[in-house]
TORVEX-453543 format. One record per residue: residue number from 0; x, z, y of N, C-alpha, C, CB in turn. Coordinates in steps of 0.02 Angstrom, whole numbers. Each point is the difference from the previous one (the first is absolute). Glycine has a CB too. Layout:
  nr     nX     nZ     nY    caX    caZ    caY     cX     cZ     cY    cbX    cbZ    cbY
 NUM      X      Z      Y      X      Z      Y      X      Z      Y      X      Z      Y
...
***
This chain:
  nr     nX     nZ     nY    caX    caZ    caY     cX     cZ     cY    cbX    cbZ    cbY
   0     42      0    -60    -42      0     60     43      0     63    -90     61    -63
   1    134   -102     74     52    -22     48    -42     -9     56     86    -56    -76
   2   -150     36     79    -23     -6     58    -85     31      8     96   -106      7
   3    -89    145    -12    -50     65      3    -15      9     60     40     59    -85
   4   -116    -86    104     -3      3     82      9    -51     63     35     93    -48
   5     23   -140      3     35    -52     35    -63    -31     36    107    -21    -86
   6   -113    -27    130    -22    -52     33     30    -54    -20    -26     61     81
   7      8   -106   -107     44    -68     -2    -37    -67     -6     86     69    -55
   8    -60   -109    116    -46    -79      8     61    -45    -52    -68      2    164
   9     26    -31   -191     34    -66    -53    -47    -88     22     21    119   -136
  10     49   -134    175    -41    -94     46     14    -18    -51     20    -42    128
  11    -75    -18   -160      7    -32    -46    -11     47    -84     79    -78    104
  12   -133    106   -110     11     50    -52    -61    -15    -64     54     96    103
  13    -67   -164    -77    -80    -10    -72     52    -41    -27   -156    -11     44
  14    206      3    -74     20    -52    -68     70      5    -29    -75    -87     49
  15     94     74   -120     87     13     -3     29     84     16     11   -141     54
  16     37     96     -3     33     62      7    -34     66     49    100    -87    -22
  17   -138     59     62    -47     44     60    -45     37    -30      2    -81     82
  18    -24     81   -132    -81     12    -45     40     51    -41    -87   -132    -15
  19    147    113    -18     18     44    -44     33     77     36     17   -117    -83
  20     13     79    136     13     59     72    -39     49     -6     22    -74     86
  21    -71     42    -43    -51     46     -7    -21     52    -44    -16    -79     44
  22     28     70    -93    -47     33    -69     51     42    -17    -77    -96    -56
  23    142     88     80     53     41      0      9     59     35     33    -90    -21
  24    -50     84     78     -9     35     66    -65     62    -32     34   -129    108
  25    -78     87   -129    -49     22     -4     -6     78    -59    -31   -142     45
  26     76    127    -93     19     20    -56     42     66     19     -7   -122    -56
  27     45    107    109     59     51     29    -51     56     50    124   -110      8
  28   -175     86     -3    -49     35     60     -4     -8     71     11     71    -70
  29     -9   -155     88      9     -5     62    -73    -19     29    130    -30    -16
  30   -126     15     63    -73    -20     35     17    -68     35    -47    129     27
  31     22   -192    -59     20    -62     33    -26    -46     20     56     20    -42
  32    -52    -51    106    -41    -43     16     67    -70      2   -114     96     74
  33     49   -141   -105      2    -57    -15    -13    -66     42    -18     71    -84
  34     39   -124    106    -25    -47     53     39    -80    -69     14    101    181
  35    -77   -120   -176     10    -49    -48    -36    -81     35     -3    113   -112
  36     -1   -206     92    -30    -26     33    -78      3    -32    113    -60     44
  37   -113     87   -138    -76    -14     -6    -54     60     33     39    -67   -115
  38    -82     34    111    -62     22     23    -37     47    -58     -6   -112     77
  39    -37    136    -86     -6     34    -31    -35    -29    -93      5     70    142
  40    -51   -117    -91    -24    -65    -38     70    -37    -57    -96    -26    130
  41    133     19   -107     72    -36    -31     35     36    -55     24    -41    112
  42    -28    115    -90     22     54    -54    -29    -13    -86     -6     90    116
  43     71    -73   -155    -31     -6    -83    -25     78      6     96    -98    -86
  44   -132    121     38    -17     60    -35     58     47     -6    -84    -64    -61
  45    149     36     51     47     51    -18     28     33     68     32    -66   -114
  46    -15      0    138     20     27     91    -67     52     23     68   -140     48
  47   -114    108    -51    -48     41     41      1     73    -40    -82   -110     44
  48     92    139   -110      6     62    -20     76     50      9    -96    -59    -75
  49    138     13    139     58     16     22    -18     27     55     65    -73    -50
  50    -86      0    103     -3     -2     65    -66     52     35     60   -130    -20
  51    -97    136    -35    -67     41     39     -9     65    -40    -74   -112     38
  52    137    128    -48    -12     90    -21    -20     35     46     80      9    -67
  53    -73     56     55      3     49     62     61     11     31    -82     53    -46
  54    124    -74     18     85     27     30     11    -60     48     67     64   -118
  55    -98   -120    134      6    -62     22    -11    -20     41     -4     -9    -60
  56      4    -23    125    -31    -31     45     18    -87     -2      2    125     66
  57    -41   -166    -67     17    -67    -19     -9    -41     80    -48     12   -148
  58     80    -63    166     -8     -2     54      8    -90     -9     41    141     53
  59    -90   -198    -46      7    -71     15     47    -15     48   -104    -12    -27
  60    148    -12     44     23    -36     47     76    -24      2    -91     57     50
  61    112    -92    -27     55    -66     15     45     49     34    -74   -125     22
  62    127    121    -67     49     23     40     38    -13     37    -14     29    -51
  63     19   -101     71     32    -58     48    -52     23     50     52   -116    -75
  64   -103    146     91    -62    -27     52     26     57     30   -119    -66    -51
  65    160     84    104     29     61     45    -69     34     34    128    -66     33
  66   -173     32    -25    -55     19     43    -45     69    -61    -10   -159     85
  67     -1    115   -153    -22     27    -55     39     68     -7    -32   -116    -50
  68     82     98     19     50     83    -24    -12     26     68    119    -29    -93
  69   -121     24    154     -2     53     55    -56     28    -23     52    -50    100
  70    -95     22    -89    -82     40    -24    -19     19    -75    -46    -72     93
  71     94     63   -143     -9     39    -43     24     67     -4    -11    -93    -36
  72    108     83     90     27     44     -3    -43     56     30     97    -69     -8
  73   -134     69     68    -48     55     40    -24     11    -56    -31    -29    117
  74    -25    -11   -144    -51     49    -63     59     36    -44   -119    -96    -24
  75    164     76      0     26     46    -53     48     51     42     -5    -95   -105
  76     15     87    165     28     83     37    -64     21    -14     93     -7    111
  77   -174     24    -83    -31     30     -5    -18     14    -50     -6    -21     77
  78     21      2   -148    -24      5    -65     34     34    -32    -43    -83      0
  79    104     83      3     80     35    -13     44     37     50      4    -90    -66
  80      0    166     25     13     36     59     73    -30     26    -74    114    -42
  81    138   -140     -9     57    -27     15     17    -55    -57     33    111     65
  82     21   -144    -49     13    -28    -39     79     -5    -24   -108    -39     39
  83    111     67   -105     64     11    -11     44    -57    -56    -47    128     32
  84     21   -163    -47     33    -60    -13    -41    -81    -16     79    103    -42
  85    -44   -137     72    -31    -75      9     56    -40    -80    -29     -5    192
  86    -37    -27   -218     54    -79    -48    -54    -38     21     74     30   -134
  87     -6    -82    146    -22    -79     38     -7    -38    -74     84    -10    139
  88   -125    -13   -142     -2    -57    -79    -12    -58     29    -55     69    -97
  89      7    -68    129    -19    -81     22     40    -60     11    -69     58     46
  90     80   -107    -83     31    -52     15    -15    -42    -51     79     52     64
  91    -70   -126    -33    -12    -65    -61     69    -20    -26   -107    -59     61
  92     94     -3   -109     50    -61     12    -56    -54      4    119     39    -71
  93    -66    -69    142    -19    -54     30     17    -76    -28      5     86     87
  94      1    -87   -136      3    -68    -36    -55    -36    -12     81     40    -47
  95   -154    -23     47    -61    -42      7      8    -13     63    -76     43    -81
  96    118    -26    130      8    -33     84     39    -36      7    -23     75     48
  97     53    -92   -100     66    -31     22     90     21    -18   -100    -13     89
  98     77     80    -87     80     38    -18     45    -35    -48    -51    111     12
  99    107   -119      2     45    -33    -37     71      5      9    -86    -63     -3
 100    123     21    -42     71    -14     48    -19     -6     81     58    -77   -104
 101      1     97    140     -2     -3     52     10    -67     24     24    107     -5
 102     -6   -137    -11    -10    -95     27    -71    -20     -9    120    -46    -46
 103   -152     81    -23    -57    -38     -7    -80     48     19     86    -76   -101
 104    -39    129    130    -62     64     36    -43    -39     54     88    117     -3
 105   -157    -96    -12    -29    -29     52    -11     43     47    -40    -74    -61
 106     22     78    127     -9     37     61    -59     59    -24     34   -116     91
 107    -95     71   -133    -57     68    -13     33     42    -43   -111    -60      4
 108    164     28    -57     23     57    -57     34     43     44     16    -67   -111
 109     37     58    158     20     36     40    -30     28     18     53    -42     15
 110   -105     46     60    -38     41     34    -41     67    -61    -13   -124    103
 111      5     93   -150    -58     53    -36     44     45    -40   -108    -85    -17
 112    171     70     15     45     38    -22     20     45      9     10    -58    -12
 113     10     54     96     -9     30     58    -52     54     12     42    -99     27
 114    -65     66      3    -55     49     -2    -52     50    -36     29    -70     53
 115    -41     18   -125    -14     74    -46     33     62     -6    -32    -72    -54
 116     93     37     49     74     51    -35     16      7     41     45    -24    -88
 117    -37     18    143     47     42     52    -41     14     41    101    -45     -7
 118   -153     41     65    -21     17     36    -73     55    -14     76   -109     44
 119    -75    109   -108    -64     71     -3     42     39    -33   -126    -45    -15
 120    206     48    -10     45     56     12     -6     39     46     60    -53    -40
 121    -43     -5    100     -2     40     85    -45     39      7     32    -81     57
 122    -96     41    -80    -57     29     21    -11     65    -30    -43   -107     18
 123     57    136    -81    -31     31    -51     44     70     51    -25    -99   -148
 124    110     61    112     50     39     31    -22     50     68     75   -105    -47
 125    -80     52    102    -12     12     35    -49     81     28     39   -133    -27
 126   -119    111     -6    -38     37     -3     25     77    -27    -69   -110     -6
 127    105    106    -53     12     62    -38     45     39     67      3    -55   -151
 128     43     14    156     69     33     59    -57     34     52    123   -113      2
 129   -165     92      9    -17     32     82    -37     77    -27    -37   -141     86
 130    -20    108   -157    -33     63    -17     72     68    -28   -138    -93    -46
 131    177     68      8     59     31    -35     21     50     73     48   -119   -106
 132    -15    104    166     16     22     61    -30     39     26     33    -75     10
 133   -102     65      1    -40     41     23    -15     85    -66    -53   -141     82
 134     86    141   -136    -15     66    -20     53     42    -15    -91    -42    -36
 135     94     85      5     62     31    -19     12    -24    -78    -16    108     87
 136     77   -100   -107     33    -17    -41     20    -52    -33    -31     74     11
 137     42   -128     35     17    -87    -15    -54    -14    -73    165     -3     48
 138   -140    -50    -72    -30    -30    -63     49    -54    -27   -122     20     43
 139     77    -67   -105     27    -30    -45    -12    -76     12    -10    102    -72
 140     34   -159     82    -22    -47      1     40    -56    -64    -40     44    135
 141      7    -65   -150     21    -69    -61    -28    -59     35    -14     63   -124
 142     67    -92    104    -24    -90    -11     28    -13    -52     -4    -48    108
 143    -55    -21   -132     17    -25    -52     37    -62     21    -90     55    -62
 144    162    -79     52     27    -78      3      8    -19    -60     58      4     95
 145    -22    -41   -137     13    -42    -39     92    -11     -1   -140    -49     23
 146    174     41   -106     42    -13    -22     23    -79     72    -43     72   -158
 147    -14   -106    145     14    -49     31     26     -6     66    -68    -21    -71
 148     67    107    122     24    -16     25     64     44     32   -103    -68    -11
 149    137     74    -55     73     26      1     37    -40    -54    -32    121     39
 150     25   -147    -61     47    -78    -20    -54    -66     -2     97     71    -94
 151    -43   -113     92    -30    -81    -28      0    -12    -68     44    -51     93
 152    -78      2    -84    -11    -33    -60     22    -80    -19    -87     87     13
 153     92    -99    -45      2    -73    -34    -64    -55      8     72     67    -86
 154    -96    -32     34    -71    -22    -15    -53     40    -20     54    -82    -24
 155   -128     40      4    -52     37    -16    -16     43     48     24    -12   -102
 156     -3     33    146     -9     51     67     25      5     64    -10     46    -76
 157     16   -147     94     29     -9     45    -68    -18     51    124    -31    -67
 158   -141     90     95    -58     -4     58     22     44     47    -99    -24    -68
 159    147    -16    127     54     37     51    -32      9     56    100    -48    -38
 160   -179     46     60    -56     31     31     21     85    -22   -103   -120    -12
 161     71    106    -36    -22     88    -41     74     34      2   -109    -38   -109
 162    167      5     76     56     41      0     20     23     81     39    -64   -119
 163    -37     16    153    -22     22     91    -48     78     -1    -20   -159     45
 164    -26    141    -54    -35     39     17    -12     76    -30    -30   -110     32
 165     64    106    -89     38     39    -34     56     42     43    -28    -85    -93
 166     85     44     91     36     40     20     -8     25     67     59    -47    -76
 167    -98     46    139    -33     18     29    -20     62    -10    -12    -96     12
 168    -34    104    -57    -34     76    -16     86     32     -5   -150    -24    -91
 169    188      9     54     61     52    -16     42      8     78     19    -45   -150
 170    -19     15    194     32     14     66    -37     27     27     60    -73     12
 171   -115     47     15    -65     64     20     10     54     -3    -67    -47    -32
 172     54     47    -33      2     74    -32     51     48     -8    -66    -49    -48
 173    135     27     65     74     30     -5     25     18     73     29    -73   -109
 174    -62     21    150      3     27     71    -33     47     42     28    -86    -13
 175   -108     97    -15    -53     43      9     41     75    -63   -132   -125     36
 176    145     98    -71     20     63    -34     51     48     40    -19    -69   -106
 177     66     24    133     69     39     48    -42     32     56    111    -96    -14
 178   -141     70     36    -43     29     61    -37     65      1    -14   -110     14
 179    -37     85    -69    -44     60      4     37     59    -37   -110    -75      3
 180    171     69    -43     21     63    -25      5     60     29     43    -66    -48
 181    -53     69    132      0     46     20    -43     51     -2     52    -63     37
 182   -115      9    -46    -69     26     -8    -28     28    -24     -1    -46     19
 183     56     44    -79    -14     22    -73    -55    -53    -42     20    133     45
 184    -10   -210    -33    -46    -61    -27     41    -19    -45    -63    -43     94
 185     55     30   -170     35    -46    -30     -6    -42     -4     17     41    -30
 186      5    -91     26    -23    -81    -29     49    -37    -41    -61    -16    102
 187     41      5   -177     13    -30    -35    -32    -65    -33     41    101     10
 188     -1   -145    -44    -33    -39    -39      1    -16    -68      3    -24     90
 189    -52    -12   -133     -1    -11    -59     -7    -64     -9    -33     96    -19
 190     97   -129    -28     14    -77      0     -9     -8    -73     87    -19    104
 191   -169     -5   -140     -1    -25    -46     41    -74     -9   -101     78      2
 192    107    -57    -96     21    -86    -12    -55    -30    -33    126     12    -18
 193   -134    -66    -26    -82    -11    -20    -27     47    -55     14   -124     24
 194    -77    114     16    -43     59    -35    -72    -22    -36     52     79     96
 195    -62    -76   -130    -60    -16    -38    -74     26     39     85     10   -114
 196    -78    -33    173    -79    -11     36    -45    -50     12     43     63     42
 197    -98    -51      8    -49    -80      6     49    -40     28   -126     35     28
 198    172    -14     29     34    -54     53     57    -53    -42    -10    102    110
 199     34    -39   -151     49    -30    -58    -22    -47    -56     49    102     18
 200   -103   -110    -37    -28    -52    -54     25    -52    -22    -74     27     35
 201     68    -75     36     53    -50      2     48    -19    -40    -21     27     79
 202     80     32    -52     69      8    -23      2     27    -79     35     25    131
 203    -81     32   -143     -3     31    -72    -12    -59    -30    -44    118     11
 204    -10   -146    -27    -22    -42    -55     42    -73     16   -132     66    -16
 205    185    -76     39     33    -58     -8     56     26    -44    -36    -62    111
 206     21     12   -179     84     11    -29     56    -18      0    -46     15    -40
 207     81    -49     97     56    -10     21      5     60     43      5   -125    -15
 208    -27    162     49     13     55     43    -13     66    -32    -26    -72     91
 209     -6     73   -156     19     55    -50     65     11    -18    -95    -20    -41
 210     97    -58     15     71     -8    -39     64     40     63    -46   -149    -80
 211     45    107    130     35     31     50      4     72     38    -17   -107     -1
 212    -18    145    -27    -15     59     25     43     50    -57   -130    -41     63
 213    152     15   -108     25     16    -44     90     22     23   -109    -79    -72
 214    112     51    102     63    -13     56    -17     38     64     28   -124    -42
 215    -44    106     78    -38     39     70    -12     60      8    -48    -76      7
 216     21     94    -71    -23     63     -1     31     16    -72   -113     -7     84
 217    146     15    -80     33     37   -106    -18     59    -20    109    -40      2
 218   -172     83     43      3     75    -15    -60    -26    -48     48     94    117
 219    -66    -83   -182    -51    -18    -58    -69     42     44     96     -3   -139
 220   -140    -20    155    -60    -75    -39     19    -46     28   -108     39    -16
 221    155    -38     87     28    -61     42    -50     -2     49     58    -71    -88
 222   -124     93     82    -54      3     78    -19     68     -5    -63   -123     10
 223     70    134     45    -35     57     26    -88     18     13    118    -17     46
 224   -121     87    -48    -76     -8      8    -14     52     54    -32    -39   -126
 225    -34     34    153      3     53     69     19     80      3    -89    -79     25
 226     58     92    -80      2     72    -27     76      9     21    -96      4   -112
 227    172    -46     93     46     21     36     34     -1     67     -9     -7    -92
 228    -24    -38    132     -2    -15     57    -29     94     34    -25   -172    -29
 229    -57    179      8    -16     62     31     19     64    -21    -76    -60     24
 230    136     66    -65     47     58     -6     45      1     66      1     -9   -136
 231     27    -37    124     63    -16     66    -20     41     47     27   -121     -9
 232   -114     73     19    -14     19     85      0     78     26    -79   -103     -5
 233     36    114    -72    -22     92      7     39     43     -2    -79    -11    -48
 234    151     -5      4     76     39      5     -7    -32    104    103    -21   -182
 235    -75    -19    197     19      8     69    -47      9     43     80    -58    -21
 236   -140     83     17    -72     33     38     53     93     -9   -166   -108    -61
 237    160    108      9     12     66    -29     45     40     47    -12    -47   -116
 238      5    103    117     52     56     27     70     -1    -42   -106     81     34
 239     84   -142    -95     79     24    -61     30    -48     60    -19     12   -180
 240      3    -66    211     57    -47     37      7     15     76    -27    -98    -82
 241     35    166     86    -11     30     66     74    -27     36    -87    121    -40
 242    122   -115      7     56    -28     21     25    -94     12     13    128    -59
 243    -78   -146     21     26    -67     -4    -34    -34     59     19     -1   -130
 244     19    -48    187    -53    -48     40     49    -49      4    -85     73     73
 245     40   -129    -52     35    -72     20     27    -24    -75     47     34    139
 246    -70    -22   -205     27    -38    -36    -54    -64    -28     85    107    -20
 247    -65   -177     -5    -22    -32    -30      5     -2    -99     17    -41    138
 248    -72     91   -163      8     18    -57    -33    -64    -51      3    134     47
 249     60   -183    -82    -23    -37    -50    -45     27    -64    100    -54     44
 250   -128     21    -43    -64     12    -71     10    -51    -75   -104     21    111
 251    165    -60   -121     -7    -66    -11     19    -19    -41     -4    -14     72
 252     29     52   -128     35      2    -65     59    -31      1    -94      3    -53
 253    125     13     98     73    -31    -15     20    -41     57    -18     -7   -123
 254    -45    -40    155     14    -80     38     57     17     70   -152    -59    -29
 255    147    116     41     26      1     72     65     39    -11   -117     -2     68
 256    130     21   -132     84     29    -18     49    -56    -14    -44    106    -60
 257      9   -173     55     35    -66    -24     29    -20     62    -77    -41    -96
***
């Protein structure tokens, strides 16, 4: 019960790695509100016996939409007495836009790259820092980036939008980390490698990129699944990583020791 009492918002928290977050949090005894894009209508049965407990507050809205998170952020100060740790999940890959090699990137794969992944960081970020400031005893913040964007690649995962926008979240977050340490704010991150979710499908069920994962990732099953992704986060939420900020913590079986 690491977080007994806690407050904690999870952006991006109905699917994969965000959903399983949650249920983690939830498990430890936290109290969490959730801001996801479905509606309530959109929700399966399983999410909705996550998202609409009593420990829960579920919240619709776009985390790119700065206008939106402002006005959610008000309802959830008044709903939540503080908030003591934020995980950022939200982000795509932008390859149904275009994302690609960078010669053959198109401007929308770019922009949405951008802006999913990096600019409702700011936003999320953002929000937590001001509520975090205003109370006593700093807090915890996570983001989630990607393997992809602390090395390159060859192939099969050459979409240099997302690795952009990737490594982004890890400077963000290493520079906000030096800062707010005074504050007593941590900020860390968690850099999955592939993981067996909806976004991942794609990549899982192709067998040339199994085969290759075999290599990439050498730690046995060779993909990852969320359940270890939301250990990471909850060790660096935790008081055990009281000491730890500004690091980019790989998740990835191996890919990023190569």
């Amino acid at each position: 019960m690491r977080f007994n009492n806690s407050q904690v918002l999870v952006v991006g928290g109905t699917g994969g790695i965000g959903l399983e977050t949650v249920k983690r949090f939830l498990s430890e005894g936290a109290r969490v509100a959730v801001i996801g894009l479905e509606s309530e209508e959109q929700l399966s049965d399983q999410q909705k016996q996550v998202l609409f407990s009593s420990q829960v507050i579920y919240k619709q809205g776009d985390v790119v939409d700065t206008e939106q998170m402002n006005s959610i952020s008000a309802e959830l100060e008044n709903r939540m007495e503080r908030l003591d740790v934020l995980v950022h999940v939200a982000g795509i890959s932008a390859r149904r836009f275009g994302d690609g090699p960078l010669d053959q990137c198109t401007e929308a794969g770019w922009d949405q790259a951008m802006s999913v992944n990096v600019k409702s960081v700011y936003n999320s970020n953002r929000i937590a820092l001001q509520r975090m400031l205003k109370q006593s005893g700093g807090g915890a913040i996570v983001n989630i980036s990607s393997v992809l964007g602390m090395v390159g690649t060859r192939e099969h995962f050459t979409t240099h939008a997302y690795a952009a926008s990737r490594g982004a979240v890890i400077s963000l977050s290493k520079s906000a980390a030096v800062y707010y340490a005074k504050d007593n704010i941590r900020i860390n991150v968690v850099c999955p490698g592939l993981l067996d979710t909806p976004m991942s499908q794609r990549a899982i069920n192709d067998p040339v990129i199994r085969e290759a994962l075999t290599e990439l990732q050498p730690l046995a099953p060779h993909v990852g699944y969320p359940q270890d992704v939301a250990e990471a986060i909850l060790f660096l939420a935790s008081q055990e990583a009281k000491f730890i900020t500004g690091i980019a913590l790989p998740v990835d079986g191996g890919w990023s020791a190569q």
